[in-house]
C-alpha angles and dihedrals in degrees: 000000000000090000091044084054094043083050102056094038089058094054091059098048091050091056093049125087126284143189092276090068088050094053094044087053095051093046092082123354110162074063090053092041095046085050102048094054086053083056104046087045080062103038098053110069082032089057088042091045096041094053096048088055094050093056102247098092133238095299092062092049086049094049094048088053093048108047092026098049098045087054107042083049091069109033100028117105096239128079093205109043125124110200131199155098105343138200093235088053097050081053094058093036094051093075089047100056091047090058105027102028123217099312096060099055084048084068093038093069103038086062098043085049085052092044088052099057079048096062089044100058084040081055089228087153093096104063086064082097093067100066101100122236090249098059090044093051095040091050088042090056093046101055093049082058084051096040093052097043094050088059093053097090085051091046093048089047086234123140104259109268108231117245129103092229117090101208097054090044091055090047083054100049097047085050089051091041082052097055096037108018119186095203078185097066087037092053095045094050099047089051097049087049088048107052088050083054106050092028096055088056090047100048114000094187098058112089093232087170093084085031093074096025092060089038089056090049096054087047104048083047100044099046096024105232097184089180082072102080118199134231093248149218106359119195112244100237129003124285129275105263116257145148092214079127098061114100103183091206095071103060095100098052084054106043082096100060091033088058098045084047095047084046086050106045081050107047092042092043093048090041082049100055100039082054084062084050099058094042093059146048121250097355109121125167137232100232092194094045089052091054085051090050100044086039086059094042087052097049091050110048098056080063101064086035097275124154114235110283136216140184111281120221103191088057099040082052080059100047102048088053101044087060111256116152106185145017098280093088091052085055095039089048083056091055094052095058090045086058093060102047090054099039108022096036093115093048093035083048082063099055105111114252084234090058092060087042090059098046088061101048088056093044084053085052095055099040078070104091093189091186099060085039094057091041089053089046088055099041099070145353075225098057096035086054105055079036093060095037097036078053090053106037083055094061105034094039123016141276106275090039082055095051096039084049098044092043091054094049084047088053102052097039088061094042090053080045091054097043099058097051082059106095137184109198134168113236131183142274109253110226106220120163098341124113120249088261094046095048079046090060102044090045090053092054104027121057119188129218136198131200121195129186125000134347105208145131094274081053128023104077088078085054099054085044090050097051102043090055081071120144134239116300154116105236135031121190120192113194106214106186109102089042089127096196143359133199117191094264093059084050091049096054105048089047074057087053100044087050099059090046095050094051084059093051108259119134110222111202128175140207133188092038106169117228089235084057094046088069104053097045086051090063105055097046090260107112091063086066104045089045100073106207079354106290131127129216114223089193130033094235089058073053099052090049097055083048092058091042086061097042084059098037087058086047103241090117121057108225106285119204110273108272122264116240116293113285131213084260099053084047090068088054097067 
């Protein structure tokens, strides 16, 4: 028990900050610092905005930037992660709130925090390679529909309509907006978006996003525009900690959403981080490490009222150009926005709830990357496929539904590929030293078979079609050397096959069986059948001659002369 201990100790501390990170962190920090500031620029009316759509208000989505953020930037696995309230996560929150109210995803994220540092101990990081692009960019188009959706009764300026299902709230909200349209929160909105828009072509590098949210706010209070209405009263600090909101009777009831949350913080942080990656030179993450940081920044903000945080793409994007080369410009980011809940409240409580709103709908427009759409499109009829259905499940049903959905298509469309490059042909007797009426015999009576590829359940059932279509003769040789895998149902088929020859008289032996192929046939019964008297062929000419020594030991073959040593020929034959 002391080495399991040991064991286990020794895992935690591996996945906890060390004196690398220090020492990244001291190389350049008026980088870090410039960097962090961007970030936090960005981050503060997306926090704000975040926290209002998933239905525990602004000072949620501040808290969860705050406390989340500080903490995933030290102990996450990636020097260059921002952490924080997401868009994908406000999707998934949005249903619970509406059936378990505030306290209960509270509690959601709590357990999902608590799942994550699970996975990373179980060091589950590292099968975030296997999601497919299709299913990330389908999913990812399908959050920026939601995304955008979700922000239309804001826009409008309309009460939200009740209903979990985004498609019928937005309905809902275009009718009310019909019958009792605010051109003011419209107009607000569609200027905000399109500032960020326009703004972002003209100078990339300039955060336009708090430059029309503070414009719209100078403007709704100069001129008072009372049809703008603002976000509210904000606290002046963050809450005292507390777990006042945990009923541990409902754990239980909430083990569902807190495993589609914890699925989701995981899947968008590693893709996240992987995304940082791909946009620098020598930075690599720890994909364990950053389950164990975002596990921790999970488990604590529902303690001070935050909602559950993920990785953010958009503001790690940010991060990484504006120049920032360790952690130290996600924390300080942190600080920033911690600054201003304690010191701005008052002035953030007066943005208009449309700005926001604005600021989201262009966020969703840019998260659309037509190009690599359009190039994933062309590449398959596969990829353009789980795409397309990973896109729409997304929207009509929810986020983890869409991955598992689009997994499973992606699945079963590579396993179709796989199975057809698996082939059974029949391929012909070399002659060797026999003379043309001896090589006539033995083809008459021997037939040879190759597999190629792999014998497995997508597969195997041609293959058992195909061989007991035989025709008719004594011997059948299968030469097993280029079967580049085998599952128990391909061994179990092909034991089905064997058998049904064998009942019409024909012997089935086998050469080039692989050790690791060996195994599997042992242990459904099938090895026995392919080993005549027990022996096995290592090439498919030895075969070929225990084939001969039957056939005269029946007595269909009159004695031939003792073959001479194995030719070139025979040698292609293994």
């Amino acid at each position: 028990m002391a080495t399991a201990f040991g064991r286990a100790w020794a895992r935690i501390v591996s996945l906890l900050p060390g004196p690398a990170d220090l020492a990244e962190a001291r190389r350049d920090p008026r980088r870090d610092l410039l960097a962090g500031l961007t970030v936090a620029i960005v981050a503060l009316p997306l926090a704000l905005g975040f926290g209002v759509s998933s239905g525990l208000g602004a000072a949620a989505g501040l808290a969860t930037a705050v406390v989340a953020g500080a903490l995933a930037a030290v102990f996450g696995g990636s020097n260059l992660q921002v952490s924080g309230p997401t868009g994908a996560m406000t999707v998934v929150l949005v249903p619970i709130v509406g059936r378990y109210g505030p306290t209960g995803v509270l509690t959601v994220g709590l357990m999902a925090g608590v799942m994550l540092v699970g996975l990373a101990l179980l060091r589950a990081g590292k099968y975030m390679q296997y999601v497919p692009a299709p299913v990330v960019e389908g999913f990812t188009l399908g959050i920026a529909c939601v995304i955008g959706l979700q922000q239309l009764p804001n826009a409008l300026g309309v009460p939200k309509p009740e209903g979990d299902r985004v498609l019928v709230v937005t309905w809902r909200a275009v009718d009310e907006f019909a019958k009792n349209p605010n051109w003011t929160a419209a107009g607000l909105a569609v200027a905000v978006a399109a500032v960020m828009l326009l703004g972002a072509r003209w100078r990339p590098t300039v955060p336009f996003s708090i430059v029309a949210v503070i414009a719209a706010t100078v403007v709704a209070q100069l001129a008072r525009l009372d049809a703008a209405e603002p976000i509210g009263d904000l606290p002046a600090g963050l809450p005292v900690p507390s777990l006042s909101f945990l009923d541990l009777g409902s754990l239980g009831t909430l083990l569902a959403p807190a495993v589609a949350v914890a699925a989701l913080a995981a899947l968008e942080s590693l893709l996240s981080a992987s995304v940082a990656d791909g946009m620098t030179v020598g930075q690599r993450h720890d994909p364990d490490r950053e389950l164990f940081g975002q596990g921790l920044a999970n488990i604590a903000a529902p303690l001070f009222g935050g909602v559950p945080a993920t990785g953010a793409i958009a503001r790690t994007a940010v991060n990484v150009r504006t120049g920032a080369g360790s952690r130290l410009a996600a924390l300080i980011h942190a600080a920033v926005l911690a600054v201003i809940v304690f010191a701005a409240a008052p002035v953030v409580s007066k943005i208009p709830l449309a700005a926001l709103a604005g600021v989201l709908l262009a966020t969703a427009i840019r998260m659309v990357e037509v190009g690599s759409l359009r190039a994933m499109a062309k590449a398959t009829r596969s990829d353009a496929l789980i795409l397309a259905l990973t896109a729409v499940a997304t929207l009509a049903l929810d986020l983890v539904y869409a991955v598992i959905i689009g997994l499973a298509v992606a699945g079963a469309l590579a396993l179709r590929a796989v199975a057809k490059q698996a082939r059974f042909d029949q391929v012909p007797l070399d002659r060797g030293d026999h003379s043309a009426e001896e090589h006539a015999l033995l083809a008459e009576h021997i037939v040879a078979y190759r597999i190629d590829g792999p014998l497995f359940f997508a597969a195997a059932h041609r293959f058992l079609l195909e061989l007991t279509e035989v025709a008719d003769v004594r011997v059948v040789v299968l030469r097993m050397s280029r079967v580049s895998t085998m599952d128990a149902t391909g061994a179990l088929v092909l034991k089905d096959a064997v058998k049904k020859l064998h009942r019409r008289g024909i012997l089935v032996l086998a050469s080039g069986i692989r050790p690791g192929q060996r195994q599997v046939l042992a242990s459904v019964g099938a090895l026995d059948l392919l080993c005549h008297d027990g022996r096995e062929y290592a090439t498919t000419p030895d075969a070929i001659r225990a084939a001969r020594d039957h056939l005269e030991a029946a007595g269909v073959l009159p004695a031939l002369p003792d073959q001479q040593p194995r030719t070139s020929g025979e040698e292609a034959l293994r």
